[in-house]
N, C-alpha and C positions, 0 to 999 in steps of 0.2 A: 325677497331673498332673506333666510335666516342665516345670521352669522352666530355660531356657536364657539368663537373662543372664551379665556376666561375674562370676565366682567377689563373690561378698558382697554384690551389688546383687540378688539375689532372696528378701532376707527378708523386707519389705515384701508383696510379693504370697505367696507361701508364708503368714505368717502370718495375713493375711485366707482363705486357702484351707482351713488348717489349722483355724481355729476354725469353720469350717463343716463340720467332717469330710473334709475331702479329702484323699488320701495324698500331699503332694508327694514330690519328687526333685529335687535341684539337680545340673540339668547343664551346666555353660557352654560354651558352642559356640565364644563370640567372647573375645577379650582383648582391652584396649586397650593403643596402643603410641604412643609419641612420632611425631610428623609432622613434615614437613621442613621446618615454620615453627614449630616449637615453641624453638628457643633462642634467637631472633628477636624471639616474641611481647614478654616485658617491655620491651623498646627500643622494638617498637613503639606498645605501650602509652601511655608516658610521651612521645612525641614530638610527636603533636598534640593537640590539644582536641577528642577528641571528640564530638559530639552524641548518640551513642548506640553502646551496644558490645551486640551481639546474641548472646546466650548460649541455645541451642534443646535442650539436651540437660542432665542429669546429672555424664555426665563432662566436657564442654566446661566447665560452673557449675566443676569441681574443678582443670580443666587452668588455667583462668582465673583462681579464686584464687591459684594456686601462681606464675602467671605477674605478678598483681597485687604479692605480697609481693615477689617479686624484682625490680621496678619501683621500691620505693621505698613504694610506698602513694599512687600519686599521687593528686591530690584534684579533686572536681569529675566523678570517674568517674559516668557516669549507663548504669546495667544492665537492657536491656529482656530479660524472660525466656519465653518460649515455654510456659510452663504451671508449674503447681504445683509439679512434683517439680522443676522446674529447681531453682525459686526457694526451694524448701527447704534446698537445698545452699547457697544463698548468705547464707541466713537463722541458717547456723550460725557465720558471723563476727560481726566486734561488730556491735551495734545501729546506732553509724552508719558504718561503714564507707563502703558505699555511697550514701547520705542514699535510705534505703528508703522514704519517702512518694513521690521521683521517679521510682522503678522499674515500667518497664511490662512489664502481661501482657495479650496479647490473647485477648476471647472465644474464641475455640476453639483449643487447644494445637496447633496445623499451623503450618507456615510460610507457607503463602499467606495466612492468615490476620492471622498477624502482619506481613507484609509490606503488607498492605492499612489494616489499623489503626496503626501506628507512628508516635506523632505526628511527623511531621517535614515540612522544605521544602525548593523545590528549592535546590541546595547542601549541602543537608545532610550531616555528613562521619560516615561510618557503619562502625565494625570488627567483623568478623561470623568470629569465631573457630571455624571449624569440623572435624569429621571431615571426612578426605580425600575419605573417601567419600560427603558430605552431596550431594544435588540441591543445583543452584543457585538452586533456586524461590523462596528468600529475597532473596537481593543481583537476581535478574533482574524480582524484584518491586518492590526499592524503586528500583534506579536506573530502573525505567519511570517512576516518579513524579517523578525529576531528581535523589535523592540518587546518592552518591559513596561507593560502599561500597567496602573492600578486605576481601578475604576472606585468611584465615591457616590454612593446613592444618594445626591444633594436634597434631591425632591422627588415628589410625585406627584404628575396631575390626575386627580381623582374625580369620582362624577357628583353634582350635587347632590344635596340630600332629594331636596326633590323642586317640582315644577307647580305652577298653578296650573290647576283645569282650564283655566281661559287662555294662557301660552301655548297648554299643548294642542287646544281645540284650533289655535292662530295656526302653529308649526305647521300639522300635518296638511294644512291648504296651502303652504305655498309652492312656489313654483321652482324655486331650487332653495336645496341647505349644505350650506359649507360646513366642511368639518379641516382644522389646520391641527389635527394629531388622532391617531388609533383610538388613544382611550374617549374621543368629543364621538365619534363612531360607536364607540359601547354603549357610550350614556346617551345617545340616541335610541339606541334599539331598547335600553332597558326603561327609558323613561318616558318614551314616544312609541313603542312599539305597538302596545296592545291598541291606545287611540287610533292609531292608523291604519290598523287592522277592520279596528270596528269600522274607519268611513269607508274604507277599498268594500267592505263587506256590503255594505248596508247603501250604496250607490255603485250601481255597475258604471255610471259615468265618470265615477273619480279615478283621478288618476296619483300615483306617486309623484313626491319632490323628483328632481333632477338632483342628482346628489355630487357637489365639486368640491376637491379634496385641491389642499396645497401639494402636495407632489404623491408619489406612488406609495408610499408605507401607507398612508391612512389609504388612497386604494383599497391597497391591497387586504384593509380592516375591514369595507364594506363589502368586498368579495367572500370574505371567511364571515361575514353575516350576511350573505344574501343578499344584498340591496343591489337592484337593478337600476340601468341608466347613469354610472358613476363615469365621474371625467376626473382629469387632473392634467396640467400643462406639464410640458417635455422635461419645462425646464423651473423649477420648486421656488415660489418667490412673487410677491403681494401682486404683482405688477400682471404677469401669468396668469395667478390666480384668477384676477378678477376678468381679466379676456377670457378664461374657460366659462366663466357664470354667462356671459353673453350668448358664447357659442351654444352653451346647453339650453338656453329659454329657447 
């Protein structure tokens, strides 16, 4: 099983893989890098009274502490988080940093999801820290309901420069690749594509990976590039994940 998130975020699923016998491989495809609202974010942070700061990822949870502490630690912060793994990363500051009884997570880890449940009214003033490359499905979700979202392009995960010959000669033989975001799905196809062409070409008995996505957006990235045999759990989250990699061997 290749796990392609960015270098140290794939121990988590690797080691639910590993205790079931599975051979992983840590390949990271994507890295993340500062965005061009990221020296921005702390100012912005600290400048109004938010009613809710919307954190949907892992790295956004870490660009957003980082951006918190150099704000000052302003107070009154209230953190609505996107699912589980977000709000783990936020669970690793103090206990009341954030007053973690008011922190919301919506039923199902998606952003349409949390965009439909988030308590709020119209007015409602809403900072929504995200990768460059996030859909807008969140902020086009809540100001349909009259909130006032401003979105901040904190980062962006972008795809390595590039791979060794010998990793991607590994990749294309295995038996499934995970991919935990759209853009770990581009930097497949762009960085592994033509190798995997040439051994489908060049062995009529080879077969493609098995391709298992953390939830339906990265899906729905290997759909818009063709890649067959792709799974992902109902419900978006390490745990899921690593039950789909089972189902698909």
């Amino acid at each position: 099983v290749v796990c392609t998130r960015e270098r140290g975020k794939n121990g988590a699923l690797m080691n639910l893989l590993a205790a079931r016998g599975a051979r992983c491989v840590e390949l990271p495809l994507v890295e993340a890098v500062p965005g061009e609202d990221a020296a921005t974010f702390p100012d912005v942070l600290k400048r109004e009274s938010w009613d809710w700061v919307c954190v949907t990822s892992p790295e956004a949870a870490k660009v957003f502490l980082e951006a918190y502490e150099r704000a000052g630690r302003p107070s009154g912060v209230r953190v609505a988080v996107v699912g589980a793994g977000t709000g783990k990363v936020l669970a690793k500051a103090e206990p009341t940093t954030f007053a973690m009884d008011k922190q919301f997570t919506p039923s199902k880890a998606t952003a349409a999801t949390m965009a439909a449940e988030l308590p709020c009214d119209q007015g409602s003033l809403i900072l929504y820290p995200a990768s460059k490359k996030a859909a807008t499905t969140l902020q086009d979700g809540l100001e349909a309901r009259g909130a006032t979202v401003v979105r901040l392009n904190t980062y962006s995960t972008e795809r390595v420069e590039r791979l060794s010959p010998e990793d991607v000669a590994a990749a294309v033989r295995a038996d499934v690749v995970t991919f935990g975001s759209p853009s770990a799905v581009r930097a497949w196809v762009e960085l592994c594509g033509d190798a995997l062409y040439e051994r489908l070409t060049a062995d009529a008995r080879a077969l493609q990976p098995a391709y298992v996505c953390i939830g339906e957006t990265s899906a729905e990235a290997c759909a818009n590039c063709e890649l067959p045999d792709v799974f992902y759990p109902e419900l978006p989250g390490i745990e899921g994940w690593a039950e789909t990699v089972f189902l698909a061997l």
